[in-house]
C-alpha positions in Angstrom: -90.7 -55.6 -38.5 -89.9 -52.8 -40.5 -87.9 -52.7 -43.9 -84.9 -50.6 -41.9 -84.9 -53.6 -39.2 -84.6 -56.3 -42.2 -81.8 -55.2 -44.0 -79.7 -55.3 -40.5 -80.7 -58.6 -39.3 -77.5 -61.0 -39.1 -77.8 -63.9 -41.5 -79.2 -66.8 -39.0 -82.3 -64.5 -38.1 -82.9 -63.7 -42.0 -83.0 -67.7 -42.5 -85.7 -68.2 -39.5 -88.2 -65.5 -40.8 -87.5 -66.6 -44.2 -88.0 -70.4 -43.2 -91.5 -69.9 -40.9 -92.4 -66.8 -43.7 -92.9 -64.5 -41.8 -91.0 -62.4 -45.5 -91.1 -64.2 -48.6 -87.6 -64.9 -50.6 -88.7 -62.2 -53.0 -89.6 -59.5 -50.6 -86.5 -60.3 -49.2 -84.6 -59.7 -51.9 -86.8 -57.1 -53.3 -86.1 -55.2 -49.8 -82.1 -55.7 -51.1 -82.6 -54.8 -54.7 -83.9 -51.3 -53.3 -81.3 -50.2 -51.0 -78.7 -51.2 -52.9 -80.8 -48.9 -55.8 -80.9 -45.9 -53.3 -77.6 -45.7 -52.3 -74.9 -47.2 -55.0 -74.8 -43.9 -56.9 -73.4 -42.7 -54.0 -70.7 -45.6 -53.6 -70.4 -47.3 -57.2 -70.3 -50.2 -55.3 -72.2 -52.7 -57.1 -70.9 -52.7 -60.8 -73.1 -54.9 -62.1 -76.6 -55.9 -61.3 -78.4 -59.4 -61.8 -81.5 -58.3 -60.4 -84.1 -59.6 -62.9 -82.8 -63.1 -62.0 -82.3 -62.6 -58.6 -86.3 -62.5 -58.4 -86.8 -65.4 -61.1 -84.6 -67.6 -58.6 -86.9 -65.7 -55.1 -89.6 -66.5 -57.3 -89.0 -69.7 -58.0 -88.1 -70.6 -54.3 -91.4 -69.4 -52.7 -93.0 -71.6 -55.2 -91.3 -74.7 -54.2 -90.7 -73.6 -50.9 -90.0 -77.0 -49.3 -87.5 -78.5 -51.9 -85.2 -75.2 -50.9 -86.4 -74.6 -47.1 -83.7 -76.2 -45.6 -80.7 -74.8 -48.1 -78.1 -73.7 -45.8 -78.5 -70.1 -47.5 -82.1 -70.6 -48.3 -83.2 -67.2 -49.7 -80.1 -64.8 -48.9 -79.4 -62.1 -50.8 -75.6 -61.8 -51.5 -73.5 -59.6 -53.9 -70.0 -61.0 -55.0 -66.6 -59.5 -56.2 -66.0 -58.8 -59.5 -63.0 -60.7 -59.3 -65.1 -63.9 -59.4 -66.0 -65.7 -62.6 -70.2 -65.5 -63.1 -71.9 -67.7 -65.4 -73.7 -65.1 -67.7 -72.9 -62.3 -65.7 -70.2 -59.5 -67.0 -67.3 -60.6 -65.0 -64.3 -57.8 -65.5 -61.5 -58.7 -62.9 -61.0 -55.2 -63.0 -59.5 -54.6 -66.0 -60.7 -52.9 -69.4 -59.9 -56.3 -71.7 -62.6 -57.8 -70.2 -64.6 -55.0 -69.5 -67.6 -57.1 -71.6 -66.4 -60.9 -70.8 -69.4 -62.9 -70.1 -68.0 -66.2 -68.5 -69.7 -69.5 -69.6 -68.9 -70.8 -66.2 -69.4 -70.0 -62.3 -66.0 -70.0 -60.3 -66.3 -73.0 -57.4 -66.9 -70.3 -55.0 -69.7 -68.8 -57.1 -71.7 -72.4 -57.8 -71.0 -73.0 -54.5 -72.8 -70.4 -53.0 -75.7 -70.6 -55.4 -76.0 -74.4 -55.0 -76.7 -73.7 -51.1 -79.3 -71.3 -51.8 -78.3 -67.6 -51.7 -79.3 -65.2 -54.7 -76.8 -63.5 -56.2 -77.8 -59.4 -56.9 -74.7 -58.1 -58.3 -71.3 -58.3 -58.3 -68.8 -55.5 -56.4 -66.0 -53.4 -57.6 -62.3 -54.3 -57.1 -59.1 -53.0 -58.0 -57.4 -54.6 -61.2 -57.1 -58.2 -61.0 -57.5 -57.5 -56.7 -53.9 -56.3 -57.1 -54.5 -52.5 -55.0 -55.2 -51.4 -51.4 -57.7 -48.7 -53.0 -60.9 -50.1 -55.0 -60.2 -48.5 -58.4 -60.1 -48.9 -61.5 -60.4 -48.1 -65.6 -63.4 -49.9 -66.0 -65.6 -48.5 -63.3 -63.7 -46.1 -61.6 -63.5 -45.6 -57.3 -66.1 -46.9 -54.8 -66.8 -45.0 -51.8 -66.4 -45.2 -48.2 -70.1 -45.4 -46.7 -68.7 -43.7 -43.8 -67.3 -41.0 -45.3 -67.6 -40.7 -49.1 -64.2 -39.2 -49.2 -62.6 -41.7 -47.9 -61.5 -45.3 -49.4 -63.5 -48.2 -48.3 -59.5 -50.0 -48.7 -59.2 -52.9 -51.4 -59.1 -55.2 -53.1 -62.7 -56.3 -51.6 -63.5 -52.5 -50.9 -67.0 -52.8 -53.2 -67.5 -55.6 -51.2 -67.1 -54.1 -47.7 -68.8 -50.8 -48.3 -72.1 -52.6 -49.6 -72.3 -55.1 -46.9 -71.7 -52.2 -44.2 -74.7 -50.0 -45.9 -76.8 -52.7 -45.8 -77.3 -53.4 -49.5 -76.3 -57.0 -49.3 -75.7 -60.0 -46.4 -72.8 -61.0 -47.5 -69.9 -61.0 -50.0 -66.6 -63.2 -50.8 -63.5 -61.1 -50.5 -60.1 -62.6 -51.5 -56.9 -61.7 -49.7 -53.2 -61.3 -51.1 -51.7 -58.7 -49.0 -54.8 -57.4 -46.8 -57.7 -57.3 -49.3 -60.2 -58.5 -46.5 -58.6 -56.7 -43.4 -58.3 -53.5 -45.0 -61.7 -53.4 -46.1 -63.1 -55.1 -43.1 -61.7 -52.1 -41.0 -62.1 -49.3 -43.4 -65.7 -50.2 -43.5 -66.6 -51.6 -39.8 -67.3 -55.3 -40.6 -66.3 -58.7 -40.0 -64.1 -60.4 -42.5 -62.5 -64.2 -42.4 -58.8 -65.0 -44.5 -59.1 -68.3 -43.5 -56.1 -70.4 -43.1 -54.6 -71.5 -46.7 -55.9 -74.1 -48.6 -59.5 -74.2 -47.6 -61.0 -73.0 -50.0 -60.8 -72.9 -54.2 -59.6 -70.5 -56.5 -60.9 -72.1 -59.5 -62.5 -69.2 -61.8 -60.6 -66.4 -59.6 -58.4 -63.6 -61.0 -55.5 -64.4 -58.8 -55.7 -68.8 -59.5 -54.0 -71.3 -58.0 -51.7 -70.6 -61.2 -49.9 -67.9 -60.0 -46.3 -69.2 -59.4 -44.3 -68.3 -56.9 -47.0 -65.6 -55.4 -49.1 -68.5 -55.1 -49.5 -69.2 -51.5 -49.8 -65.7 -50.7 -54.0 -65.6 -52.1 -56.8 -66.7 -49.8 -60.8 -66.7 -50.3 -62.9 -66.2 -47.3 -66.4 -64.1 -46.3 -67.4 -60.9 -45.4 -70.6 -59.8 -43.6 -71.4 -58.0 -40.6 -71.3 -60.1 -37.8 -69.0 -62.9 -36.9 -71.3 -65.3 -36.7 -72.3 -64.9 -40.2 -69.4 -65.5 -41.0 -69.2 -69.3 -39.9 -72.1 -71.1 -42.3 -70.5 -69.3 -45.3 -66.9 -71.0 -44.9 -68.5 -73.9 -44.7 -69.9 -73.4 -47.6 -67.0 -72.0 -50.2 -64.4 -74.5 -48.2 -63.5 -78.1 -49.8 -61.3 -79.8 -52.1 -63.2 -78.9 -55.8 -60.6 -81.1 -57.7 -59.3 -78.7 -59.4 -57.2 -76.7 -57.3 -54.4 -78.4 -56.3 -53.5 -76.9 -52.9 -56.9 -77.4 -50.9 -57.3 -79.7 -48.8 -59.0 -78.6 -45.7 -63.1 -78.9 -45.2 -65.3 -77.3 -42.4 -63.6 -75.3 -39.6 -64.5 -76.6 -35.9 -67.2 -75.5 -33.9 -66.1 -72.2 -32.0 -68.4 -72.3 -29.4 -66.2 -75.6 -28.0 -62.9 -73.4 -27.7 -62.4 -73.1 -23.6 -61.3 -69.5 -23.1 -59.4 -69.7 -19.8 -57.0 -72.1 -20.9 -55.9 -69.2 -24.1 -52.7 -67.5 -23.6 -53.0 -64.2 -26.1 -50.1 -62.1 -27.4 -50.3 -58.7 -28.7 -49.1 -55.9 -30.0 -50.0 -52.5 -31.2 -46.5 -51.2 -33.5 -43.5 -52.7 -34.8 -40.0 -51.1 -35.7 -41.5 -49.8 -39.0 -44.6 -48.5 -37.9 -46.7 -46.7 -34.8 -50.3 -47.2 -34.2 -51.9 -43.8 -33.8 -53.3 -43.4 -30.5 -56.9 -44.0 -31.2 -55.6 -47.6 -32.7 -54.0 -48.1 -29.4 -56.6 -47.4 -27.2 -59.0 -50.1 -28.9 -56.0 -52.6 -28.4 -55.8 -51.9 -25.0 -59.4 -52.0 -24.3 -59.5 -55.5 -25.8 -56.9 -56.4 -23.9 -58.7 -55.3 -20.6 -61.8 -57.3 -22.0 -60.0 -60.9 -22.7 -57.7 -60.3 -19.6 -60.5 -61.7 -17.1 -61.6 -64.5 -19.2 -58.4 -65.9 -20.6 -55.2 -67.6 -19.1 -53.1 -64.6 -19.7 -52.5 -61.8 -22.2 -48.7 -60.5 -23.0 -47.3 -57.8 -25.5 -44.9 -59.7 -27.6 -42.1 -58.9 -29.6 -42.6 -58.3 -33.4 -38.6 -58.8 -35.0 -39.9 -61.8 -36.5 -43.5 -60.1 -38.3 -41.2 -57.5 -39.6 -39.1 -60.3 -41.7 -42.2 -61.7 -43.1 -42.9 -58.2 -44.9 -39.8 -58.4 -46.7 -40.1 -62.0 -47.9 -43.8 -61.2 -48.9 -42.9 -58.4 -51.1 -40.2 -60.1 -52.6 -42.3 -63.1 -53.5 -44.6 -60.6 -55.3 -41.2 -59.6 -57.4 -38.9 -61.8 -58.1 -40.7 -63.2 -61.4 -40.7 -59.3 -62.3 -44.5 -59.7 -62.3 -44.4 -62.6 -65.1 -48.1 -63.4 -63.9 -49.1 -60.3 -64.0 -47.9 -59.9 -67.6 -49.7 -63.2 -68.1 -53.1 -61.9 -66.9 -52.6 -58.6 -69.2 -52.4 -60.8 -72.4 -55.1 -63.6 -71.1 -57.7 -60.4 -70.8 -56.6 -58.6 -73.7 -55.9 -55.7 -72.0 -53.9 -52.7 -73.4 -54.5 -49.8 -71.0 -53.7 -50.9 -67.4 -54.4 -49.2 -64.3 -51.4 -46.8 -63.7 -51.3 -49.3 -60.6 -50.6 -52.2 -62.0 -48.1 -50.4 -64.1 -46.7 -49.0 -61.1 -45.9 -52.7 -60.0 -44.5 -53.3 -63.1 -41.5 -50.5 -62.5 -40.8 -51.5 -58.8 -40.2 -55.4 -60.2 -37.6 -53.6 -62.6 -35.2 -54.3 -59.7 -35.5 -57.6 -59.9 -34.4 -58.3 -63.4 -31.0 -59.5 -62.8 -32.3 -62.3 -60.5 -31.3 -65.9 -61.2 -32.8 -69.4 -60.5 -30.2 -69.6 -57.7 -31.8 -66.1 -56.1 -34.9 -67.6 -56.5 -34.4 -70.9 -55.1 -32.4 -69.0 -52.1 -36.1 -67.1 -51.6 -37.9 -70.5 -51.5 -35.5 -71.3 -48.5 -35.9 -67.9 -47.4 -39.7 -68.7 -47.2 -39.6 -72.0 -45.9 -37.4 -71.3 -42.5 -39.7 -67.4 -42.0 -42.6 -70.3 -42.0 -41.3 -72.8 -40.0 -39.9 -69.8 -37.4 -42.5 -67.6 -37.3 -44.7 -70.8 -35.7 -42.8 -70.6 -32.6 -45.4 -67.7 -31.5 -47.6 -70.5 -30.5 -45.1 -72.0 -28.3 -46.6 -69.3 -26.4 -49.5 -67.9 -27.6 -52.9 -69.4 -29.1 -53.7 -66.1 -30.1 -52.2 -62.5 -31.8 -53.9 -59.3 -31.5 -52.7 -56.9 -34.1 -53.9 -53.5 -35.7 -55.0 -53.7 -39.5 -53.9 -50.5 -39.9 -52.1 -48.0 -37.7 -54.8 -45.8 -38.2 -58.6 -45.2 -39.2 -59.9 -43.1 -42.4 -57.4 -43.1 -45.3 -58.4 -40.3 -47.9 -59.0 -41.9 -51.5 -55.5 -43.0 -53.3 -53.1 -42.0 -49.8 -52.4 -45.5 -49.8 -52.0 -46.6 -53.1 -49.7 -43.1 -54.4 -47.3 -43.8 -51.5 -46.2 -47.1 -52.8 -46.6 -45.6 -56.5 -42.9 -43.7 -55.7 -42.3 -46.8 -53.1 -43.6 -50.4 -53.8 -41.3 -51.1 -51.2 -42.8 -48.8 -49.1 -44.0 -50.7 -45.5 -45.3 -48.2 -43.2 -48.8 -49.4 -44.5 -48.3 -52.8 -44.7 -46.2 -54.3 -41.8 -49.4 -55.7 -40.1 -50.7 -57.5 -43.3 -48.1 -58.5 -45.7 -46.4 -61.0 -43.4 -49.5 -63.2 -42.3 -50.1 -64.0 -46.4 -46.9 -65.7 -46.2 -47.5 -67.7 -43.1 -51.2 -68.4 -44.1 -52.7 -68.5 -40.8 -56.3 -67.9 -40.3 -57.4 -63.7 -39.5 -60.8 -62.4 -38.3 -61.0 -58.7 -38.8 -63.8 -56.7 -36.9 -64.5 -53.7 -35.5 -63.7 -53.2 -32.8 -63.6 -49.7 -31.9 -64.0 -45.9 -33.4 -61.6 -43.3 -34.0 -62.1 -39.8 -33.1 -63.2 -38.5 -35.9 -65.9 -41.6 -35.9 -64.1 -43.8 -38.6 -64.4 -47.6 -37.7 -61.1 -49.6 -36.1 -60.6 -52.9 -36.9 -57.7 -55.5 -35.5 -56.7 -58.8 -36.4 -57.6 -61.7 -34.7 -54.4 -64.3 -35.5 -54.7 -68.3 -35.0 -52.1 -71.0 -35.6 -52.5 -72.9 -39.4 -56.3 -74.8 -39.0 -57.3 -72.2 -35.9 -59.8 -70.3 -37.6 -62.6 -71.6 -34.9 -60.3 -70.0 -32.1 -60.3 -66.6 -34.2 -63.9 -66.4 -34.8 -64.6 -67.3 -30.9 -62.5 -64.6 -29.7 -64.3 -62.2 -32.7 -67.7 -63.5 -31.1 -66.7 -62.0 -27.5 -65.3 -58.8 -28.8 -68.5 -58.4 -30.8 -70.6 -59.0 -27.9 -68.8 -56.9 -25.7 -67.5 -54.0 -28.2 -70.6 -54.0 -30.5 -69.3 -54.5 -33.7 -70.7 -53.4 -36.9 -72.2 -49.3 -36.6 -74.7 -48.4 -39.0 -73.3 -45.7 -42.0 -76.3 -43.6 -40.7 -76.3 -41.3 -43.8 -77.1 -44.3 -46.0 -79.3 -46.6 -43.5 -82.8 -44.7 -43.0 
């Protein structure tokens, strides 16, 4: 078993050669601490390190081994994103007022996680306050793509995604507001969960279940490399903490009891706004030629309705001309945002004649896209959608688009809409461009679904292969 083998296995087969010690929890993470060493100069990454008590707590656990053996993280090395409170760990959200805030507190997803065992190493770069496709900012500066270090890993959980995908850590927790686990998920190759909304807390996030009317537009969920990683660690984070108001679900259901050949799947591959390039179609239709022999039947639908929830999404985001955002400046202290987040700032500028009555309007707005959009599963138990219409987005292409165009949707029609329904996602790979840049696609499931998601994600694993070694960084 060879140090390149270790740092690949999937989570379940790190637990059972940590539980019958076959590797000790502080080689384990020692093996961790060094590849994230070797190769975050070349990704920036990991933005800050808590290795010296990372091995107090592998340490620790060797020593007592049976009183943690049977921790349902027992011994796994994670990294988490900076956009998650740590207690005595510099915790930035992003942005330069906090740039040396030491929280008192864990978030719930944070005490969570550390409660069931795993050992936090670091925690991972995000765009300010998670509010940016690219993973930038004025405290750290841009993480790289560990494909490609010219290329954006996506954000807001891009220093998430690109250390999980080089192998430097198991797992991460990504949050998602407009695509902040897709994106990454594809741009980097890996598996990544926006479970449905309300399962898990936001208590000590950036973006809190404070937020107004963009509220219901933020979900937490996981990131690793394979799907079934992914299952033990929503367990985990999910659960009413009472604090946050609006969660109320616990563990998903089992996916290995969903009966395939009784799913009817709908997909498509563009909308009006938007073509998939033809690499992104290929992988759809291969997919489609996969699941076609072992479901009930598999249909392209029609995407008028996706389209609306776009709109509505980016008007959510708007119509209090960004009073949270304002908010979250003054609770940091910050005085030089990222030209981002003042770029949001100047598109909400078109909102400022809105009234109450507009507003209330939108909530009704919101209410009957909801309620409409469900009709899919009259139909359909499952969506299959691009992320992206394309693989391998240089650094900032993204993000200085909608700097002249917040409204801008060519990059966003597959995203924005399914943060406003908040049903369950699984991204994976599941496929490579030509130029060798992982494809991912969404995996969509009715509100509560998740299990059906991450069942279809298990097959198209299996049968696709899934997460691809970086090999510049894994040797």
């Amino acid at each position: 078993m060879s140090i390149k083998e270790i740092i690949t296995y999937p989570l379940q087969d790190l637990l059972k050669v940590l539980r019958n010690k076959t590797i000790s929890v502080e080689e384990l993470t020692d093996i961790h601490i060094t590849q994230i060493t070797k190769i975050n100069s070349s990704l920036n990454a990991v933005v800050q390190n808590s290795f010296d008590s990372a091995t107090k707590t592998a340490k620790k656990m060797d020593q007592n081994f049976d009183k943690y053996k049977n921790l349902p993280l027992f011994g796994i090395p994670f990294t988490l994103k900076d956009s998650f409170d740590t207690k005595n760990i510099i915790s930035t959200w992003g942005t330069e007022g906090r740039k040396n805030y030491i929280p008192k507190e864990n978030s719930t997803v944070a005490q969570r996680l550390i409660d069931a065992g795993a050992i936090l190493l670091g925690k991972t770069n995000t765009p300010e306050f998670t509010m940016g496709g690219e993973t930038d900012n004025v405290v750290y500066g841009k993480t790289n793509n560990p494909y490609n270090l010219e290329l954006t890993p996506g954000g807001s959980s891009g220093g998430a995604a690109a250390i999980i995908a080089a192998c430097g850590s198991v797992f991460d927790i990504g949050t998602d507001t407009g695509g902040s686990i897709r994106m990454p998920a594809h741009h980097c190759g890996i598996a990544g969960l926006k479970p449905t909304f309300g399962r898990v807390p936001r208590t000590g996030h950036a973006i809190s279940f404070d937020a107004g009317p963009s509220d219901l537009l933020t979900s937490i969920g996981p990131l690793a490399r394979f799907v079934d990683d992914l299952i033990p660690l929503i367990n985990v984070i999910s659960g009413f903490d009472n604090i946050d108001p609006t969660v109320l679900l616990n563990d998903i259901n089992n996916p290995d009891d969903v009966t395939l050949d009784k799913l009817n799947i709908g997909y498509y591959h563009s909308t009006k706004s938007i073509s998939s390039d033809t690499d992104t179609i290929k992988v759809i239709k291969d997919v489609c030629k996969i699941l076609d022999s072992k479901v009930n039947s598999i249909k392209e639908i029609n995407t008028e309705i996706i389209n609306e929830g776009d709109t509505i999404a980016g008007n959510i985001a708007n119509y209090d001309k960004r009073n949270y955002l304002k908010q979250l400046l003054e609770k940091s202290n910050t005085k030089t945002p990222h030209k981002w987040t003042e770029a949001r700032f100047n598109i909400a500028e078109e909102y400022e004649n809105k009234s109450a009555v507009d507003m209330s309007e939108l909530i009704q707005e919101l209410n009957n896209y909801q309620s409409k959009s469900l009709s899919y599963f009259n139909d359909y138990d499952v969506l299959i959608a691009p992320v992206l219409h394309k693989a391998g987005f240089r650094h900032n292409e993204i993000m200085d688009a909608r700097e002249n165009d917040w409204n801008y949707v060519t990059k966003g029609t597959f995203l924005r809409a399914y943060n406003v329904t908040g049903w369950p996602i699984l991204t994976l790979r599941c496929g490579t461009s030509s130029k060798g840049y992982p494809i991912g696609l969404q995996i969509i499931c009715a509100p509560t679904n998740d299990h059906i998601a991450l069942k279809i994600g298990k097959i198209l694993e299996k049968e696709l292969g899934g997460w691809i070694p970086p090999k510049d960084l894994i040797n």
